[in-house]
N, CA, C and O atoms as a DFTB+ gen file, in Angstrom:
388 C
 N C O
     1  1       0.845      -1.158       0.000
     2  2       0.000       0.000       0.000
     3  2       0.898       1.231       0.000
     4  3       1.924       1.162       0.676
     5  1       0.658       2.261      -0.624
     6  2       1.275       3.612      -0.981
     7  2       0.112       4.618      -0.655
     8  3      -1.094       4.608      -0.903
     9  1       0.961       5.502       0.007
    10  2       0.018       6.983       0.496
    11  2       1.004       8.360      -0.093
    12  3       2.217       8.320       0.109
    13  1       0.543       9.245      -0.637
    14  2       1.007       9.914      -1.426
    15  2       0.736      11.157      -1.252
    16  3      -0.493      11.173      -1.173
    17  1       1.200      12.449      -1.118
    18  2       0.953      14.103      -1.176
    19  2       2.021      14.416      -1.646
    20  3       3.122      13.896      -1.468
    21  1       1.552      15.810      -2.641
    22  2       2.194      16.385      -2.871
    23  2       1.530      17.483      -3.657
    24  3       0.324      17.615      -3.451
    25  1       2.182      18.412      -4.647
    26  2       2.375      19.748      -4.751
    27  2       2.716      19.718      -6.229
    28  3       3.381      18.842      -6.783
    29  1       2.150      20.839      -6.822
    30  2       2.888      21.097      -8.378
    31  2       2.516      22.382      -8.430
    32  3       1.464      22.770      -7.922
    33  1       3.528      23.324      -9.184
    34  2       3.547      24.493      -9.460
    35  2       3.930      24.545     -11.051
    36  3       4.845      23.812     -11.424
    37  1       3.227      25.430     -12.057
    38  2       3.204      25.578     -13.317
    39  2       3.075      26.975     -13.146
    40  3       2.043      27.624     -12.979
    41  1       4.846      27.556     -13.241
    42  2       4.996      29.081     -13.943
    43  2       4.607      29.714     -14.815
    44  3       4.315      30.910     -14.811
    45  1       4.544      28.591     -16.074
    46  2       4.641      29.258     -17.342
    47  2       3.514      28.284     -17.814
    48  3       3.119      27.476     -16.974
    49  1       2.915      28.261     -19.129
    50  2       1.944      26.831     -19.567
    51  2       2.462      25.592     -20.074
    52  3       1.892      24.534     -20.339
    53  1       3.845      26.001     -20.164
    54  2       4.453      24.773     -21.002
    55  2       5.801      23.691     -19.984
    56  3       6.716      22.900     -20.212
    57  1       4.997      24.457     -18.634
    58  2       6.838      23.997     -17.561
    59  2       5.715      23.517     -16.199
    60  3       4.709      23.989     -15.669
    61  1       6.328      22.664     -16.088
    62  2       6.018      22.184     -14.369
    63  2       6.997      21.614     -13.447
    64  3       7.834      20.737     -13.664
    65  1       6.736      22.287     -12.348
    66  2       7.738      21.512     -10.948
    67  2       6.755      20.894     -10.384
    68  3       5.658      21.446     -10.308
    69  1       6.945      19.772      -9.938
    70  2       5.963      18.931      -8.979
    71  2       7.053      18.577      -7.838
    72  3       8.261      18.704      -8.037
    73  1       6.513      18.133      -6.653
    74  2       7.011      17.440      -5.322
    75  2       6.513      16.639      -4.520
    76  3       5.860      17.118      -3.593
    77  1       6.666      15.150      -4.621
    78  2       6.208      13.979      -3.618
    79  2       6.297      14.058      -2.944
    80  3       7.069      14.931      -2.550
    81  1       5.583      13.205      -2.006
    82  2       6.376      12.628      -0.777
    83  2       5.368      11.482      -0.630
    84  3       4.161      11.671      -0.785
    85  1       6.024       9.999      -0.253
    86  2       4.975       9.025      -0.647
    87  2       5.932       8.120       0.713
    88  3       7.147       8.287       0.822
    89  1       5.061       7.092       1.751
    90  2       4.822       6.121       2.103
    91  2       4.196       4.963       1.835
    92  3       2.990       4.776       1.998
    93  1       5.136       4.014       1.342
    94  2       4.841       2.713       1.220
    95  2       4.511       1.934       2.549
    96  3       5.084       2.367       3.549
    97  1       3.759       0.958       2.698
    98  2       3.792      -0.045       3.755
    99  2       4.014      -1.475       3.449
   100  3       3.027      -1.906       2.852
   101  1       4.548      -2.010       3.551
   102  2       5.908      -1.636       4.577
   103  2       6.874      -1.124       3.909
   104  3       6.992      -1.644       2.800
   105  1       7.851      -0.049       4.211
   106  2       8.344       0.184       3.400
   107  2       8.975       2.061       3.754
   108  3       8.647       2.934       4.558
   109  1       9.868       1.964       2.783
   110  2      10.468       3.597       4.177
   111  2       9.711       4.673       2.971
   112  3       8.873       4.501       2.087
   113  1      10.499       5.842       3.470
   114  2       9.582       7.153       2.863
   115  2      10.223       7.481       1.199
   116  3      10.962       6.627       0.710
   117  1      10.044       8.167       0.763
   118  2      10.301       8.567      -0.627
   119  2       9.893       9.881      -1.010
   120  3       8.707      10.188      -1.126
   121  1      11.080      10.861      -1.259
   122  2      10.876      12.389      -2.015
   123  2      11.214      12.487      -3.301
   124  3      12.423      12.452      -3.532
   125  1      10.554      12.590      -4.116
   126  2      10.477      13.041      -5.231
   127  2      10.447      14.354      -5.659
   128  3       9.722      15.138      -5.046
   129  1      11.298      14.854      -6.881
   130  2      11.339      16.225      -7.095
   131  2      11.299      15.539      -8.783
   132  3      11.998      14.601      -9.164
   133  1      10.049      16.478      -9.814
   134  2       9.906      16.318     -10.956
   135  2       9.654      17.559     -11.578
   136  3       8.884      18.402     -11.117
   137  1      10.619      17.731     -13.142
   138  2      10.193      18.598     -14.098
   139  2       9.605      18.036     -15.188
   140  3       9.578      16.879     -15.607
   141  1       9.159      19.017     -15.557
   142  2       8.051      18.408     -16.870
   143  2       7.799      19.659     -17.782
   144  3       7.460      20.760     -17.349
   145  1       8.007      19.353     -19.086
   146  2       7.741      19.994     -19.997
   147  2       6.956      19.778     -21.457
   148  3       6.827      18.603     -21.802
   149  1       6.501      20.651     -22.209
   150  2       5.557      20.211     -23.249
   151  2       6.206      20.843     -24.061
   152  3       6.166      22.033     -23.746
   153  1       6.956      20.628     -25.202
   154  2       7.820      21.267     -26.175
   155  2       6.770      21.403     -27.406
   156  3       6.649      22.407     -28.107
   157  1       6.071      20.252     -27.525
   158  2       4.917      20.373     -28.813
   159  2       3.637      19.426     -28.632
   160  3       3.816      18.210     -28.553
   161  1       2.389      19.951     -28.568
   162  2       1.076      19.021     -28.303
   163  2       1.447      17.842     -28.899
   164  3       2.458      18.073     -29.562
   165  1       1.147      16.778     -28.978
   166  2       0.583      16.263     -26.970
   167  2       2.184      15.273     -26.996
   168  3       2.172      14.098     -27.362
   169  1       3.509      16.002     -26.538
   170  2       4.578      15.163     -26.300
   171  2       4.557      16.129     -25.244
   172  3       4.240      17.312     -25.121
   173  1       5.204      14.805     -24.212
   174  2       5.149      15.562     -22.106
   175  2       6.989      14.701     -22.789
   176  3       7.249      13.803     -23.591
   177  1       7.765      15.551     -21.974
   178  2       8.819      15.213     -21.809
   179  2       9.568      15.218     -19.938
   180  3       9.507      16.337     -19.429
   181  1      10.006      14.449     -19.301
   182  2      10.263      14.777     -17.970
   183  2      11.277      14.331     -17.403
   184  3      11.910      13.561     -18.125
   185  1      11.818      14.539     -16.128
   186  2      13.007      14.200     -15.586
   187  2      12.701      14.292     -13.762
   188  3      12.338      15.276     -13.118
   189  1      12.933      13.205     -13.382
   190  2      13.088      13.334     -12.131
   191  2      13.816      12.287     -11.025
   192  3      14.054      11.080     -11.076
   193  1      14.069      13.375      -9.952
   194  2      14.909      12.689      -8.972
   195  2      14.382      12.434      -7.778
   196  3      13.395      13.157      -7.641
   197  1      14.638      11.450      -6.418
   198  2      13.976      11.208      -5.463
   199  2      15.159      10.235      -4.879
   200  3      16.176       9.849      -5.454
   201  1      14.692       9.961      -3.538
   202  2      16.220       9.228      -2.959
   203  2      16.420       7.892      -2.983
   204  3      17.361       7.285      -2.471
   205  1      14.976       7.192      -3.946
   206  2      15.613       6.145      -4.707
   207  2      15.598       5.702      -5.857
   208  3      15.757       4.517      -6.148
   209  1      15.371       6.767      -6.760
   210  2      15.774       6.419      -8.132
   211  2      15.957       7.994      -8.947
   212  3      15.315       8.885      -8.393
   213  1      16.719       8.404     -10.133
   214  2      16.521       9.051     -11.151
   215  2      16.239       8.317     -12.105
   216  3      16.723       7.199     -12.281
   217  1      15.104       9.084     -13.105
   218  2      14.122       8.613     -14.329
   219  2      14.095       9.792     -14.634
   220  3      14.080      10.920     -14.140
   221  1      14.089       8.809     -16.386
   222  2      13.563       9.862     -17.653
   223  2      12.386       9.514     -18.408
   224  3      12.134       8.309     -18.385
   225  1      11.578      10.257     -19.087
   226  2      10.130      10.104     -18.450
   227  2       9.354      10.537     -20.286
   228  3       9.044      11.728     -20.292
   229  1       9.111      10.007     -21.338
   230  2       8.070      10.348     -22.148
   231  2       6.787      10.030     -22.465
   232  3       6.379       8.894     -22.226
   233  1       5.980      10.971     -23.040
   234  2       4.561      10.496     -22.445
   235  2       3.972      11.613     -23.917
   236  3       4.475      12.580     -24.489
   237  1       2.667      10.834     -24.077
   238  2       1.478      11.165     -25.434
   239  2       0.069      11.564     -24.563
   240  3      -0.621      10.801     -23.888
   241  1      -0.074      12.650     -24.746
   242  2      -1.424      12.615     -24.436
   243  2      -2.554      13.167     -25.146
   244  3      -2.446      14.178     -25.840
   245  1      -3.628      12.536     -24.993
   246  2      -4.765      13.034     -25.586
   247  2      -6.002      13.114     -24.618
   248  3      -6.545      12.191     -24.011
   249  1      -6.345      14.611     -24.630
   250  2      -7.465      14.828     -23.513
   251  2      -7.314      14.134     -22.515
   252  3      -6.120      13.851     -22.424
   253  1      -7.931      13.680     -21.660
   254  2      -7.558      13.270     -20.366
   255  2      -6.331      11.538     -20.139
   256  3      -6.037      10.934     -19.108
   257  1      -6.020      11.327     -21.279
   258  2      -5.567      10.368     -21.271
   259  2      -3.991      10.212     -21.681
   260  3      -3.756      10.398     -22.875
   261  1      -2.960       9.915     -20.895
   262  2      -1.806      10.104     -20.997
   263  2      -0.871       8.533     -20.657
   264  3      -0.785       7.850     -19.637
   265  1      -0.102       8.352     -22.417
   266  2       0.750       6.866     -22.386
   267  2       1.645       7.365     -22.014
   268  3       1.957       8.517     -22.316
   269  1       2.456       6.415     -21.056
   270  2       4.128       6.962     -21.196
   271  2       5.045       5.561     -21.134
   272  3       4.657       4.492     -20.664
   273  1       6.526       5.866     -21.802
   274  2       7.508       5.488     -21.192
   275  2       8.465       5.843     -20.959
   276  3       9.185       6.427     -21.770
   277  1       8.793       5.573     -19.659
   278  2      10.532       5.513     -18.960
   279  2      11.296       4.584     -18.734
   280  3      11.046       3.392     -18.914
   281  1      12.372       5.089     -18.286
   282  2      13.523       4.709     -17.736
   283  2      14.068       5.078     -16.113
   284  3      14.568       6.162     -15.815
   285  1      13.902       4.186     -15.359
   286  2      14.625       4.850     -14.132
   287  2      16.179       3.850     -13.674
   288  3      16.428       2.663     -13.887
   289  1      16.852       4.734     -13.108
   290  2      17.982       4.132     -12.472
   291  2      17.788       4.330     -11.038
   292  3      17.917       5.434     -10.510
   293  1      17.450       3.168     -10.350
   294  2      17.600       2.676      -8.761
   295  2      18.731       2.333      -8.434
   296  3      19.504       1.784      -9.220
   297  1      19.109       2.700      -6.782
   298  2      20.365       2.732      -6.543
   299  2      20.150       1.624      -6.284
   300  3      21.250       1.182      -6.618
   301  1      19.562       0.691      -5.917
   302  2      19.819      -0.539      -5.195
   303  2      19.504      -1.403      -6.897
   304  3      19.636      -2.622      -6.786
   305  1      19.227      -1.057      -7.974
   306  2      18.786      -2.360      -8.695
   307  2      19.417      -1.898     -10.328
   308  3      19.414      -2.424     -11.440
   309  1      19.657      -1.302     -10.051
   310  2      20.356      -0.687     -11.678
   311  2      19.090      -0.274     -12.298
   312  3      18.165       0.211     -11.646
   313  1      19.060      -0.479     -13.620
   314  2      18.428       0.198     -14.799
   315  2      16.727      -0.735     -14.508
   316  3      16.698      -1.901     -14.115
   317  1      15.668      -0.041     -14.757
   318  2      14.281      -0.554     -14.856
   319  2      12.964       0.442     -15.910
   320  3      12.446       1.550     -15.771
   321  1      12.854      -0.537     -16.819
   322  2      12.001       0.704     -17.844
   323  2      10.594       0.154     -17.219
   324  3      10.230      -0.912     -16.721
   325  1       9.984       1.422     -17.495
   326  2       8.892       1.213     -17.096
   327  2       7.435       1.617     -18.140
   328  3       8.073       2.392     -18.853
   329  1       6.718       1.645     -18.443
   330  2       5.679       1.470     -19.416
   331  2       4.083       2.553     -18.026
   332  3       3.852       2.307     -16.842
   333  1       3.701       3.163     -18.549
   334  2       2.166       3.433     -18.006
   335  2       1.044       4.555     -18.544
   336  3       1.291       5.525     -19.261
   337  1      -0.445       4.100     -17.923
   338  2      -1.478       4.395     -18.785
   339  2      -1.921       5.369     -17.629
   340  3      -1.466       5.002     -16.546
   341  1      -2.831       6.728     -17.554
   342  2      -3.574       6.892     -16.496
   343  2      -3.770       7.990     -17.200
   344  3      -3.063       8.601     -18.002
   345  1      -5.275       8.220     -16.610
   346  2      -6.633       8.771     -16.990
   347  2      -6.784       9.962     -15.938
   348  3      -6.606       9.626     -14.767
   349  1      -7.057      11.171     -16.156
   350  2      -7.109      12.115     -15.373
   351  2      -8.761      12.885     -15.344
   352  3      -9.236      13.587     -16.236
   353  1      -9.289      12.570     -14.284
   354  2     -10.447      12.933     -14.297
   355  2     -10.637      14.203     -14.121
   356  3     -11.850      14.393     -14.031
   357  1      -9.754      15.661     -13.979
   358  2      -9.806      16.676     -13.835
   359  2      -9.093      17.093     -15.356
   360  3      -8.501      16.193     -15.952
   361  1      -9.169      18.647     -16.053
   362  2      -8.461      18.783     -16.836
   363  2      -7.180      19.685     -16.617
   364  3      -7.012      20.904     -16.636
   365  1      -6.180      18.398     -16.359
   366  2      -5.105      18.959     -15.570
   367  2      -3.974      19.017     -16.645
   368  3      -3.184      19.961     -16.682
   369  1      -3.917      17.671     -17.768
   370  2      -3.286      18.312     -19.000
   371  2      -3.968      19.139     -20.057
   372  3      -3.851      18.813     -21.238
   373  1      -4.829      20.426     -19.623
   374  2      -5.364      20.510     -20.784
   375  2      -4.983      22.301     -21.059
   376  3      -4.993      23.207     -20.225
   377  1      -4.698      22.353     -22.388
   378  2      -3.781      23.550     -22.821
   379  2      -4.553      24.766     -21.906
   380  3      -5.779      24.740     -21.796
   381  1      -3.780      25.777     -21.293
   382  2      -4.639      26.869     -20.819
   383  2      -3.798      28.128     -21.905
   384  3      -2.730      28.277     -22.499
   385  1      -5.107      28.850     -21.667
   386  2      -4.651      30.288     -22.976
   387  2      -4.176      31.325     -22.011
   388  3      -3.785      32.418     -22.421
């Protein structure tokens, strides 16, 4: 089980900082610090660090629906790609003017 808060700030329309902080059970704590950017509809490009892994992060989206894949490097396990789907019921990727 995972419990999760956190925070995102979007300066500009095309830039985001986000910040985790997540408890696993069992399992110790985890901070995450993520950037994210949109260089051209609908490619998300991202990068982030946390104190157990850095990942690089691409992702397609269309209206509420966003594919991605990465890459992360864990200190304890080396290299792990990762693949994911998720659906956003708010319109949180959606272009603002």
């Amino acid at each position: 089980m995972k419990f999760s808060v956190g925070c995102a700030y979007k300066p500009v329309r095309k830039f985001l900082l986000s910040l985790t902080m997540s408890k696993v059970l069992p399992g110790s704590w985890e901070v995450d610090f993520r950037f994210m950017t949109q260089p051209m509809d609908p490619l998300l490009l991202e990068a982030g660090c946390s104190n157990h892994r850095l990942g690089l992060y691409i992702g397609w989206k269309h209206k509420h629906l966003l594919l991605s894949v990465s890459a992360g490097w864990y200190y304890r396990i080396s290299v792990s790609p990762e693949i994911g789907c998720f659906y956003f019921f708010d319109k949180v990727l959606e272009r603002r003017q």
